[in-house]
N, C-alpha and C positions, 0 to 999 in steps of 0.2 A: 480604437476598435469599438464598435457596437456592444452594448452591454450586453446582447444575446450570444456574441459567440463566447463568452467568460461564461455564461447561465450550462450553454451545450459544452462547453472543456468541463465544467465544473460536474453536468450530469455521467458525460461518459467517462471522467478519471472515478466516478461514486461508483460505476456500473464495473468499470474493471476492476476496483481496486474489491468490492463484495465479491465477483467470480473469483478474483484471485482467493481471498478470504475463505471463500467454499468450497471449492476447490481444496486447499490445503488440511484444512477440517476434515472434507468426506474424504477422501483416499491420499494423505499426507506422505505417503515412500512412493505413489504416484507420480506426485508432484515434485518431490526430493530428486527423482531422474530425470523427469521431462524438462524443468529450467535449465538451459545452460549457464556452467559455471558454478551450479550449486555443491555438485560430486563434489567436488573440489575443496572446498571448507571445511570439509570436516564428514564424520561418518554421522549416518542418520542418524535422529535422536527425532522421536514418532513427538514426544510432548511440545517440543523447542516447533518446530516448524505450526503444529498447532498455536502453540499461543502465540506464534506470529502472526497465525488464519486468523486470533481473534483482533489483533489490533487493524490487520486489513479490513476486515468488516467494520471495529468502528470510524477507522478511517472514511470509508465507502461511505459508510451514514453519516458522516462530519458534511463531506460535500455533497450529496443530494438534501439534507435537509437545509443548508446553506445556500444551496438554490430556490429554495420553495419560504426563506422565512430570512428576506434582508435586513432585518435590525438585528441580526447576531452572522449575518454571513462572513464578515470580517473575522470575528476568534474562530470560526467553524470551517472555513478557509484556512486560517493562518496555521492554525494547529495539525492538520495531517501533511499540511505543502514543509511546515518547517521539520516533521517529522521524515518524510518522505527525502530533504534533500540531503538531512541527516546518515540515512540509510544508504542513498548513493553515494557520499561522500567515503562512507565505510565500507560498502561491496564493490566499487571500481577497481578492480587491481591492485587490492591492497589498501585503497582509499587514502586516508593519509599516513602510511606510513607505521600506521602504531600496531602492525601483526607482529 
């Protein structure tokens, strides 16, 4: 694949994953209802979901600045994608196992 469509996945997972990020920050029991599946885990907790707004945001600026500065795009890449499929491992239904 063209090195540009990896440059645009890289910009718009940076751009969702900061909305998400702010999102959760500015009006966090907002957002606690509006994701499906979330009810579901557990009852709100206003701080929890915030400090997970804040790793979305550094997430979001791991990949947009890893597209604007390819001699570190590789750890700045690798560190929210290995974090991220972490998370879905664990919120799929269960994920693996260890609820």
């Amino acid at each position: 694949m063209p090195n540009s469509f990896y440059l645009t996945l890289a910009v718009l997972l940076g751009i969702a994953a900061i909305a998400n990020g702010a999102f959760m920050l500015i009006a966090p029991e907002s957002w606690y209802l509006a994701v499906p599946g979330v009810t579901t885990t557990g009852s709100f907790n206003q701080h929890f979901v915030r400090d997970i707004g804040l790793i979305f945001l550094l997430l979001g600026g791991a990949f947009l600045l890893g597209a604007a500065r390819p001699h570190l795009r590789i750890l700045l890449w690798a560190t929210p994608s290995v974090w991220l499929a972490g998370h879905a491992l664990f919120a799929a239904d269960g994920g693996l196992g260890l609820t």
